[in-house]
N, C-alpha and C positions, 0 to 999 in steps of 0.2 A: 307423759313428760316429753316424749320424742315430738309429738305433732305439736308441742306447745310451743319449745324449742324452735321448730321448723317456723310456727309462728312466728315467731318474734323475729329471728333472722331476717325470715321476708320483710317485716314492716323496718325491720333496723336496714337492708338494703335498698329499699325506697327511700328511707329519711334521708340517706348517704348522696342517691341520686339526686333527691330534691336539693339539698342543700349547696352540690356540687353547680345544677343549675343557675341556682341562686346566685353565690358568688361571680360564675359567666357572665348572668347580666349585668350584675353589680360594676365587673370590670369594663362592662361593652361602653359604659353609661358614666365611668367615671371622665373626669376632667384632665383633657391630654395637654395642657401648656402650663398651670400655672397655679396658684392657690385661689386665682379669684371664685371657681364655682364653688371649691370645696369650702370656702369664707362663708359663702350665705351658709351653708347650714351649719358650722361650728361660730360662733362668737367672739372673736379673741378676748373678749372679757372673761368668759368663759376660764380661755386656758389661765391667762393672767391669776385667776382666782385659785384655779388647783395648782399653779403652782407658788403662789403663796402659800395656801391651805401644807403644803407639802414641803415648806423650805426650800425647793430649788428652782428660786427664780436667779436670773444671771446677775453676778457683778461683775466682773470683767467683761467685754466687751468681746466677744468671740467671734468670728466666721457663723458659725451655728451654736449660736445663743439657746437656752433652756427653749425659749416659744417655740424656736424652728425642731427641737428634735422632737419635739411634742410630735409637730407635723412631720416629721419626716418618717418618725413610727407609724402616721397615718396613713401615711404615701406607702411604706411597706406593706400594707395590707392589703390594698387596690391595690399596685403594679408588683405584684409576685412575683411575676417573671423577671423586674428588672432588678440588678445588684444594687446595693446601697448607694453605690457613686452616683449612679444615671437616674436615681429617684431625685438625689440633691436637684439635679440638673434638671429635672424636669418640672422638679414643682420650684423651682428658682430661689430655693428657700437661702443661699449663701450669702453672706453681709460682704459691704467691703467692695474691691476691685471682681472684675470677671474673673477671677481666674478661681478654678474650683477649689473646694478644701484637700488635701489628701486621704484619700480611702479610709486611712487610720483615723483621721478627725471626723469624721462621720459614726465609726466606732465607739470612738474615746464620750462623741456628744451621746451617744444613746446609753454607755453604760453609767455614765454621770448622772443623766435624768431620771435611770431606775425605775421603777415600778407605779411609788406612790402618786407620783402626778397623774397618770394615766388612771387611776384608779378613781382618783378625786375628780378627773374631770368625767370620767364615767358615770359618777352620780349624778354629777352638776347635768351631763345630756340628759340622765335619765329621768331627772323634773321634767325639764323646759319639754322634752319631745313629746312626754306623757300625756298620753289623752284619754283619761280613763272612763269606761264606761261601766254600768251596772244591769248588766242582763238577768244576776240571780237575785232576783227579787230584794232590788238595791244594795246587794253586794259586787264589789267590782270580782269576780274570778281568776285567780291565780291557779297556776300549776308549776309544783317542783321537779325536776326531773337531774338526772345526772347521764353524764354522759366522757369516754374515753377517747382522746385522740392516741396517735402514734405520731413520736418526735424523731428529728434524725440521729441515724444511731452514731454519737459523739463521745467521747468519753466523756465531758463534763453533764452531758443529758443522763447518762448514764448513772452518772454520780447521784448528780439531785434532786431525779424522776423515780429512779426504777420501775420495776414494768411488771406485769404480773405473772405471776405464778404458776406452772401446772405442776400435774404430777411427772413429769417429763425435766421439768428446770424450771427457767425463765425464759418467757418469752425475746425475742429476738433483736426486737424493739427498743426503745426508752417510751413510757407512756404520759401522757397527761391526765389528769382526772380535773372535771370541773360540776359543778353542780348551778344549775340555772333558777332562777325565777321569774317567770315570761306571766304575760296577762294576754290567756286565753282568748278573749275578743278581738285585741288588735294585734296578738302576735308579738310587743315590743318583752326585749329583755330590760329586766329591770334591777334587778342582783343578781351576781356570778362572784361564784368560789372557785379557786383554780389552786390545783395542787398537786404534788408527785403522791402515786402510789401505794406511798405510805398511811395516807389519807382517806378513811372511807366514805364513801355517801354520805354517812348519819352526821358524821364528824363537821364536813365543809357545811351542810346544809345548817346547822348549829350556828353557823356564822351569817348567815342569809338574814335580809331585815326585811320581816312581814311586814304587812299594811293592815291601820283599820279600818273597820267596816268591808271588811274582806272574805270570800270563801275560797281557801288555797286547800288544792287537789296533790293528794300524793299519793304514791302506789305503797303496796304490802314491804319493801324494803325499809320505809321509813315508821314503824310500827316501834313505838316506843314512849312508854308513859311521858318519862323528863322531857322531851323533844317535845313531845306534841302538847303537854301543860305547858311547858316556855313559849312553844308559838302563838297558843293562843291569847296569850297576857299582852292586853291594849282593850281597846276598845271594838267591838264588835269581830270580834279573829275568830273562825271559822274556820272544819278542816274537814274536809271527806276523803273517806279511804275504802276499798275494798275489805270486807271484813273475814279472814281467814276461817276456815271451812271449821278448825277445831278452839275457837274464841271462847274466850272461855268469859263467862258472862252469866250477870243475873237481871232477870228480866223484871222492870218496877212498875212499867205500863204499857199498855198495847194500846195503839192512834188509831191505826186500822190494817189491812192484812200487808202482813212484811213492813212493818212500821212502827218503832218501838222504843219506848229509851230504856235504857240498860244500864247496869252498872258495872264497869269492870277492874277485878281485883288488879293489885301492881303486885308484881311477882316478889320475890326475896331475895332476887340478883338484883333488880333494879332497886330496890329500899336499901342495899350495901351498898350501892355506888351512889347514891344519893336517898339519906337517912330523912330529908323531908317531905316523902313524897307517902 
């Protein structure tokens, strides 16, 4: 357990490093005066659409209308370092005379637009940018994974995250938990669950929306009769997993060595929690 552990750490402090890199360039490379480069790759139809899709497109006529806080949540993400004011100012997103909105209106516009828009226009990238290919023998490859940030420690993070657990207390932190589904070949995320805490792996992933004609990779966490008959209901859904060392299994034919279809019993916790299975 300890060198397994030790394992994984390491590859969890590479991912950390890669990703940290990642974002560097992202930032080296983002666009310093204005919306026009970040326009080619987003749509405004686009937004237009998720925020119909979502109810909060503007009707009064604001400083920073529903469209601009769209963008302005996008500008927070590239310019991290700058406070919400100097992102207005930088991607010019303010309607109206020059003179900036006040800090608080910047505020007021991102808690107005909420969640769902961002959400909806998430999907809507997640067609257009998608360029799917089929390496496993004309299934395109998916992999689920999850994964925890650390929030700043706030009392309302506090409230709505919680953080996790040892035998010691709780952690120090407030946590995020999100759970991803990326396409292997090209890397793109394509569903994300985001959730405090309270939420585990099996749970947000439950909410994920498979593809057919697909084979989606999960590891030994996601090991569970209901979940993995729901994921695979569509057309051609596929799912490989490591198979635990004490699986308990009935063997109906053998293909050829270590290749085999098997049948496996559903336990009598799982047929209580779900009597159709």
């Amino acid at each position: 357990m300890g060198a397994k552990k030790g394992t994984c750490a390491t590859r969890s402090l590479f991912a950390l490093r890669l990703l940290e890199n990642t974002l560097a360039q992202t930032l080296q490379q983002a666009p310093n005066d204005s919306l026009g480069e970040l326009a080619q790759l987003i749509d405004n139809e686009w937004i237009t659409q998720a925020l119909a899709a979502s109810g909060k497109a503007s009707i009064r006529r604001r400083k920073l209308p529903a469209e601009h806080a769209i963008w302005l949540v996008i500008g927070l993400s590239l310019y991290r370092q700058l406070p919400m004011w100097q992102v207005v100012q930088q991607l010019s997103l303010s309607l109206g005379d020059n003179d900036l909105p006040a800090p608080s209106a910047s505020v007021q516009a991102r808690q107005r637009l909420g969640c769902d828009p961002l959400a909806q226009l998430f999907g809507l990238l997640a067609q257009a940018w998608s360029r799917p290919s089929t390496p496993g023998q004309g299934l395109r490859v998916l992999a689920v994974d999850g994964v925890v940030w650390t929030a700043p420690d706030t009392p309302e993070n506090r409230g709505a995250l919680g953080s996790c657990a040892t035998q010691h207390g709780p952690l120090a932190w407030p946590q995020v938990r999100a759970v991803c589904l990326l396409d292997t070949d090209t890397h793109e995320l394509l569903d994300a669950r985001i959730a405090g805490m309270d939420q585990g792996e099996l749970t947000l992933a439950a909410g994920l929306q498979g593809l057919d004609h697909s084979l989606t990779v999960f590891d030994r966490a996601y090991f569970s009769a209901a979940f993995l008959l729901a994921w695979q209901q569509g057309s051609q859904r596929h799912w490989l997993m490591r198979a635990k060392d004490n699986l308990r299994h009935e063997v109906l034919h053998t293909l050829s060595a270590g290749d085999q279809i098997i049948r496996m019993p559903v336990s009598s916790r799982a047929r209580k929690l779900d009597p159709k299975l």
